[in-house]
N, C-alpha and C positions, 0 to 999 in steps of 0.2 A: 383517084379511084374511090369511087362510093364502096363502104362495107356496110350492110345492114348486120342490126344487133340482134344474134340469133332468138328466134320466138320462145323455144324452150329454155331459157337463161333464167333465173330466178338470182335475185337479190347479187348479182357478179358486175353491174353496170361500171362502178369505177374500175375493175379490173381489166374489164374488156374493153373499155377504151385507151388505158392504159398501152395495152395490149396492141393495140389499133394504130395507137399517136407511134408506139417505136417500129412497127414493119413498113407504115407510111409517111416518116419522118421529111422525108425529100433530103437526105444529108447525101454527097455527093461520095464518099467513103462510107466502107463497109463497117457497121457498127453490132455490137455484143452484147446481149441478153440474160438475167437467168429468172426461169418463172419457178419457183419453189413453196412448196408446203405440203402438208402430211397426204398419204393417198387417201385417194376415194373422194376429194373434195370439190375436183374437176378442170385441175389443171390441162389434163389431155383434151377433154372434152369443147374446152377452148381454143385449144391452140391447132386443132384438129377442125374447128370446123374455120377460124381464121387464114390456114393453111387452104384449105379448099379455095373459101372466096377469092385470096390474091393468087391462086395458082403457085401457092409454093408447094416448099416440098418437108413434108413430115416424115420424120423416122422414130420409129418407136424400137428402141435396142433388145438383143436378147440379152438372155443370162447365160453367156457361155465361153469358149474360147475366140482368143485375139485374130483366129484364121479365120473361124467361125463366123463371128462379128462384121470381120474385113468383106467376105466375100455375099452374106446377108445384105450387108451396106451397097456392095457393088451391084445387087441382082436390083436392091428399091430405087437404087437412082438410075439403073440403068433404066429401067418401066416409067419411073416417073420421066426422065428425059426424052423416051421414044426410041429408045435404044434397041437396033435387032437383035441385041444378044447381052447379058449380063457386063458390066462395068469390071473390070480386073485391077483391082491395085496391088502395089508391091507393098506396100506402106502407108500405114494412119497417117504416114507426115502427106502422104499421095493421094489418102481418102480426102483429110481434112483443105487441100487443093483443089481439087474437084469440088466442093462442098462450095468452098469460097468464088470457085468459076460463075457459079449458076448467077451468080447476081450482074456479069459481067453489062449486060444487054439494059435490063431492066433490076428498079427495086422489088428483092425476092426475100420474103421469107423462109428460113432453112432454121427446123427446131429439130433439136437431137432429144428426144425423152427418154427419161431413166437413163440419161449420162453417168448416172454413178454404176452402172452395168457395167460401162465402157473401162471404167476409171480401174474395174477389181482386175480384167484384163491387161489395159494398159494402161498403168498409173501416170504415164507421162503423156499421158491425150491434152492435160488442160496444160502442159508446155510448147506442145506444139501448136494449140489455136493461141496460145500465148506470143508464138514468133510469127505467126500467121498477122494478127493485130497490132505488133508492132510499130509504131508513128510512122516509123518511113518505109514501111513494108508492102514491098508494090501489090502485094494482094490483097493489101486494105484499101491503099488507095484507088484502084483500079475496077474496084467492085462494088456494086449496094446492095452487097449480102447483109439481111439483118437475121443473125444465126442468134438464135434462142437454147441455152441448157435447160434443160426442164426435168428434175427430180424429186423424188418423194424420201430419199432417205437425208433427212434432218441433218443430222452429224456430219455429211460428206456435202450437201449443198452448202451449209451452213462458215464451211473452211473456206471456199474458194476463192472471195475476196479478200478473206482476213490477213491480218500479216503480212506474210512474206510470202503466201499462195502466190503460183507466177498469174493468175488474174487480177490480182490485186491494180486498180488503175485501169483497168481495161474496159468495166462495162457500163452503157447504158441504160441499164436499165434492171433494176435488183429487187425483184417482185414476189416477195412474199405473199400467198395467200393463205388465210384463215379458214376454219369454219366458219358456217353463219353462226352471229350470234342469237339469242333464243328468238328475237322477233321474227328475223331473216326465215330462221328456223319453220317458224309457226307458219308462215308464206310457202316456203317448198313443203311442208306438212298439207299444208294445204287443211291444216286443222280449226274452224270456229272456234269452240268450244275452248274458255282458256284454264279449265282442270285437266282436260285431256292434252293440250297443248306441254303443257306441264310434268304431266306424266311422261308424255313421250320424249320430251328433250333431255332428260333425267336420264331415258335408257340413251338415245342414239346421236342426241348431243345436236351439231349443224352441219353432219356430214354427209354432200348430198346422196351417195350409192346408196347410205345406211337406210333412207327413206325411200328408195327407190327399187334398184334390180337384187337388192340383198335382200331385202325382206316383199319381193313378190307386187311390189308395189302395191301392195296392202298394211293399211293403217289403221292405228285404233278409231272409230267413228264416235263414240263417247266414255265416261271412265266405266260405264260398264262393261264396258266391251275391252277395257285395255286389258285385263287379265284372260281373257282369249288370244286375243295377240301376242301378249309378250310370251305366254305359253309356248303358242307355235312358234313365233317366228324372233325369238331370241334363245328361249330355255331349252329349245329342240336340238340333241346332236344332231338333227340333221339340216338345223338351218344355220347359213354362214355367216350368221355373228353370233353364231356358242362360241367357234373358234378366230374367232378375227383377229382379237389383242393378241394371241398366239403369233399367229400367221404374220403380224406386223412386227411383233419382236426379232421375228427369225428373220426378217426381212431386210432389216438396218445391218450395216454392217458393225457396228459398235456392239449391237445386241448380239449380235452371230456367232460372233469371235470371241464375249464375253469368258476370260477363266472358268467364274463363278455364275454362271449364269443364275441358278439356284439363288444366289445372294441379290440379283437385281429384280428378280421376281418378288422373294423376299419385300424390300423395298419398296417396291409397287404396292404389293399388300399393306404393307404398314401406313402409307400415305393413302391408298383409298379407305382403309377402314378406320380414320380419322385420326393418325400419329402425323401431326401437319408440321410440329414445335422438333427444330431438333433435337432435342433432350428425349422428348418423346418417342420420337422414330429410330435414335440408338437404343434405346432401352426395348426396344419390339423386335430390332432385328437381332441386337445380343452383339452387337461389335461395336469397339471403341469408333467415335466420331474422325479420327484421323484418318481409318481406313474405309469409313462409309462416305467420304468425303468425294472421291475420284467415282465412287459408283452414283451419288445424289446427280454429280455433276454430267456425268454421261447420260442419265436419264433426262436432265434438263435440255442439255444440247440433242437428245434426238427425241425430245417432243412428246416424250411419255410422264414428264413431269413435272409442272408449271411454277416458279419461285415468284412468289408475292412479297412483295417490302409491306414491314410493318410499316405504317403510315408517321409514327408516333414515337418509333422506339428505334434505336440505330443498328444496325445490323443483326436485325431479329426477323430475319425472312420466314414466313410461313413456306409449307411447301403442298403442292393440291393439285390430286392426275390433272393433266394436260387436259384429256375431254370425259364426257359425261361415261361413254359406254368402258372406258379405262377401270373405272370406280366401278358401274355396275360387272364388269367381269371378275376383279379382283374382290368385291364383297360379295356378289353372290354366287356368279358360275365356277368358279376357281373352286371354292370353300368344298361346292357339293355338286361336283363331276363326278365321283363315283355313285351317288344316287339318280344324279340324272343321267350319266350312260344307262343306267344299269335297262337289262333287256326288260320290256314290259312295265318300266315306270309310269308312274300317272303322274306325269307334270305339272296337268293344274292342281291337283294335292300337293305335290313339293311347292306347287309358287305360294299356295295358301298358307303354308307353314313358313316361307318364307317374306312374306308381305311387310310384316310388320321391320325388319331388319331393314329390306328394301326402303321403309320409310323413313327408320333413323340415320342410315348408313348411307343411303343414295340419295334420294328423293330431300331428305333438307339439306346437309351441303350443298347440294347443287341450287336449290333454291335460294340460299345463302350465295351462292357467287354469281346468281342473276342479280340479285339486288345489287351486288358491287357494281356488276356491270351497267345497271342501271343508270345506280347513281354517278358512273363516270363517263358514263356516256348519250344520255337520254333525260337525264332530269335538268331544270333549269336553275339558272343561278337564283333566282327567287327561293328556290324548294330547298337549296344547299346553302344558299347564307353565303355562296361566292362560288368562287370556279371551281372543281372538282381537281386538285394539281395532282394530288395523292390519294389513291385509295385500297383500301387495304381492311384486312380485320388485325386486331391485339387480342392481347392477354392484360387485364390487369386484377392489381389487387382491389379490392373492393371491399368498404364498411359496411355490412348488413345493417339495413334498418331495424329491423326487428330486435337481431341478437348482439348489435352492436360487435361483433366478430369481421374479421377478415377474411376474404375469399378470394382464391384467384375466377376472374369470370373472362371467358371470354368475348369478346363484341365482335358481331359478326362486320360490321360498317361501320368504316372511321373514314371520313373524310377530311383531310387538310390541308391548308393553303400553299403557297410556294413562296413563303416570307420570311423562310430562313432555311441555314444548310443544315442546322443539326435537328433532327426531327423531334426531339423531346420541347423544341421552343416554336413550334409551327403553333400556329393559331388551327384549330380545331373548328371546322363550320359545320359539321353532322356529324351524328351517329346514328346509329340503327340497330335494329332489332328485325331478324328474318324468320318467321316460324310458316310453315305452308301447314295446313291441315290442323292448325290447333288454331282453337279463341282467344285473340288477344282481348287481355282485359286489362285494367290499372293496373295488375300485378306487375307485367312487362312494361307497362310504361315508367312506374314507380325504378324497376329496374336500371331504365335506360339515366334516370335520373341520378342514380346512384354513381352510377360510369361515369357520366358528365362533371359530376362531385369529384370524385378520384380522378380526373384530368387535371385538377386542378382550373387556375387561372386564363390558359389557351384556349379551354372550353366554355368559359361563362356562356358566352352567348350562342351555343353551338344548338341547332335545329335536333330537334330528335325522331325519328323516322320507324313507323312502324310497316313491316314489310307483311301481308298475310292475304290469308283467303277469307279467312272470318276475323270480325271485331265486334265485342260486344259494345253495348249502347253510350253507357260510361265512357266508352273512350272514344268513340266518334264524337260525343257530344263534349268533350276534352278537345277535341282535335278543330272544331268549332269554335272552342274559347278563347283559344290558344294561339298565338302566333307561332308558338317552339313547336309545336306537335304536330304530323305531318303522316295522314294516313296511305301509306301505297298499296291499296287492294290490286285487285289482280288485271279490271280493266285500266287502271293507270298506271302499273308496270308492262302491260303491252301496246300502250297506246296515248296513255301521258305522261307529263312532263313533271 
C-alpha cells in the first residue's frame, strides 16, 4: 500500500513515517501503539488523515459515561463498517473485540483518541486490550489490527508502559511527539523576518493550532506589527489563548483533581517568573521543599514543567515551563486578568505598559533556552569543542574582575562532555552568554571569561559563545582573532551550525 505524505504537514516527516512503518508493518499478528503528547500539536490531525488513506477506522472518544461511551463507540463502528443499524455491545471487554475483529481480513488501522477519556470511565480498559495482546491470545494472533492509543493528557499516557501498568511489554510502537522546535517553528510561522520569528515563538512556542485556527490564522508580518497582534490575538478575552493554559490545566486529570490547585498554579508562577533554583521556587511559593516536592513533580509528569540537569553540578536541576505561552500566560495574563477583562480596556495601552516585563520575564528566557537548544541540537562539533552530551545552564560563584568580590552569576549555556559520571569532573567544551535585544560588547565576553575561570581546570579550553541580535565591533573583531570566541547572531541560530 502507497500512503502519500500529506501536503499540509509541516516539519512532522519522521513522525509520520513513523506512523506509517507501524499500520503497514506486514506482521502477521495484531500489534499496539501509543502516539502521545501535549494537545494542540497534531497528533489527531495525523492519525486522522493516516486513518483515511488505509481505510481504517478512527474514533475520537467523548468525555462522559461508560454507557455513553459504549454505545457512541458502537454507532462509529457501526457507519464506519456499513452497518444498517448502530453496533450494540454488552461490554468494553465486547467493544474492545469487535475493535480487534476489523483487522481480521486485512492490515487495519484502529486508533482510539483521547483514550485517557476512556480510562476516567473505565479504568480497566487498558486491562482488557491488555488480555486482548496477550502472546497466545487468539485475537492477536488471528488479526492485523495495528490499534493506536492516542492522548494528550501527559500524566495518564505517560503511566501505561511504566511498571507494572498491564501494558507494560505490549507495545510496538511508543511515540511521543513534541512541539516544533523554534526552527520547525519559524517554517509553520511561515515567518522570514528572524526578530519577528522570535517574538512570536516566545508567545506561542511550536504548537501548531496556536499558529493557526486559535489565532485566526493571522500572524505578526514584521516587529512592528507584533504588538497588533498579540494585542488581538493573545491579550483579548476574547481570543482563545488569554485562556488556554487554563483550559489545559483543567483538562489533565492530575491537574483537575488537584487538593490544592491554587498551590500548583502558584508553582507555575514562580517557575515562569524566573524562580528556576529550588531554593528559589520554595521561597516564592512560602512551603517547605518536602511538600512542594510531590506538586514540582506532577507538573513535570503532566508537561507543565520541564526539569533541566545542571550540566556541571550533581543534582542541582533547574526547573523552566514546559512551553513558551506557559511563561507568557503565567508572567503576563495571569498577573493582570482583572485589567484586561475589565469592560472597555485599551489593551494595546496595557501591552505597552507591559512590554518591557514581557522582555525580561518572557522574551529572554526563552531566548536563553533556544540557545541551549541550539547548541544541543544544531550546532557542530567544531563550534562546541566536541559533542553536545549535556547541556544545561548553572549557577556559579564568580571572582569579579573589577571589585575582586564574589558573585553568584548565572550562565545561561554549559556544554559538557560524556567523560565521566559525576558532573563536577566532565570536561566543559562551551559556554555561553544569551542576551536577545541588548549589545553585546567585551563586557559580556569579559564576563563569559570569568565563568570559564571559576570552572576551574574542566573548562580551560572551553569555546565561549555569544548568543544575540546585536554585537558591537570590538567583539566581532574578537571573535575574528580568536579561536575561543564564537558569535551566534540570529542568521546562525536559524540557519547555522
Amino acid at each position: 500500500m502507497v500512503v502519500r505524505r500529506m501536503e499540509d504537514m509541516v516539519g512532522r516527516e519522521a513522525e509520520w513515517q513513523q506512523m506509517v512503518d507501524f499500520a503497514t508493518s506486514g506482521e502477521e499478528s495484531a500489534s499496539l501503539g501509543l502516539v502521545w503528547g501535549r494537545r494542540r500539536i497534531g497528533k489527531s490531525f495525523m492519525l486522522q488523515g493516516l486513518a483515511e488513506q488505509t481505510n481504517g477506522f478512527y474514533y475520537h472518544a467523548v468525555r462522559g459515561s461508560s454507557g455513553e461511551s459504549l454505545q457512541d463507540l458502537g454507532e462509529q463502528l457501526g457507519t464506519h463498517s456499513g452497518s444498517l443499524a448502530p453496533l450494540s455491545f454488552g461490554s468494553w471487554d465486547d467493544a474492545v473485540g469487535a475493535l480487534m475483529e476489523l483487522g481480521r481480513r486485512r492490515e487495519t488501522l484502529v486508533v482510539l483518541d483521547e483514550f485517557p477519556y476512556m480510562l476516567e470511565h473505565t479504568p480497566a480498559l487498558d486491562s482488557l486490550v491488555q488480555r486482548a495482546y496477550a502472546p497466545r491470545a487468539g485475537t492477536r494472533q488471528d488479526t492485523q489490527t495495528r490499534l493506536v492509543l492516542c492522548g494528550s493528557a501527559m500524566s495518564v499516557m505517560g503511566q501505561l508502559l511504566t511498571g507494572t501498568a498491564p501494558l507494560r511489554g505490549r507495545a510496538a510502537l511508543d511515540l511521543r511527539m513534541q512541539p516544533f522546535d523554534f526552527r520547525t517553528a519559524r517554517r509553520l510561522h511561515g515567518i522570514e523576518d528572524f526578530e519577528t520569528a522570535i517574538l512570536t515563538y516566545a508567545v506561542i512556542g511550536g504548537v501548531a493550532a496556536y499558529a493557526r485556527e486559535m489565532v485566526a490564522h493571522d500572524l505578526p508580518s514584521d516587529p512592528e506589527d507584533f504588538n497588533r497582534w498579540v494585542s488581538l490575538r493573545v491579550l483579548s478575552p476574547s481570543a482563545p489563548l488569554f485562556g488556554e493554559v487554563d483550559l489545559l490545566f483543567g483538562e489533565d486529570p492530575t491537574m483537575s483533581k488537584a487538593r490544592k490547585p491554587n498551590l500548583y498554579h502558584s508553582t507555575l508562577a514562580g517557575v515562569a517568573l524566573g524562580n528556576h533554583a529550588w531554593s528559589s521556587l520554595t521561597n516564592y511559593v512560602k512551603i517547605p521543599g518536602g511538600s512542594l516536592a510531590s506538586v514540582v513533580s506532577a507538573l513535570v509528569s503532566a508537561d507543565f514543567v520541564a526539569e533541566v540537569q545542571d550540566p556541571v553540578r550533581h543534582n542541582r536541576p533547574m526547573y523552566q515551563p514546559a512551553d513558551p505561552l506557559i511563561r507568557f500566560h503565567y508572567a503576563i495574563i495571569r498577573r493582570h486578568q482583572a485589567r484586561l477583562r475589565r469592560h472597555g480596556a485599551d489593551i494595546g495601552e496595557l501591552w505597552a505598559e507591559l512590554t518591557q516585563t514581557f522582555r525580561s520575564q518572557v522574551l529572554g528566557p526563552c531566548f536563553e533556552s533556544m540557545a541551549r537548544s541550539w547548541a544541543m541540537h544544531f550546532a557542530s562539533r567544531g563550534t562546541l569543542g566536541g559533542a553536545p552530551v549535556h547541556v544545561g545552564p548553572t549557577t556559579l560563584s564568580v571572582r569579579n574582575s573589577d571589585t575582586g568580590a564574589r558573585e553568584q552569576r548565572e550562565l545561561d549555556v554549559v556544554v559538557s562532555a560524556g567523560d565521566a559520571e559525576t558532573p563536577s569532573h566532565r570536561t566543559v567544551t562551551a559556554i555561553g552568554e544569551a542576551k536577545v535585544g541588548e549589545h553585546l560588547s567585551l563586557r559580556h565576553l569579559l564576563r563569559l571569561e570569568e565563568a570559564r575561570k571559576a570552572l576551574g581546570q574542566v573548562a580551560d579550553s572551553a569555546k565561549l559563545l555569544l548568543f544575540g541580535q546585536h554585537f558591537e565591533t570590538d567583539v566581532r573583531r574578537a571573535a575574528e582573532e580568536r579561536d575561543d570566541v564564537k558569535i551566534i547572531d540570529l542568521p546562525r541560530l536559524y540557519e547555522g551550525e
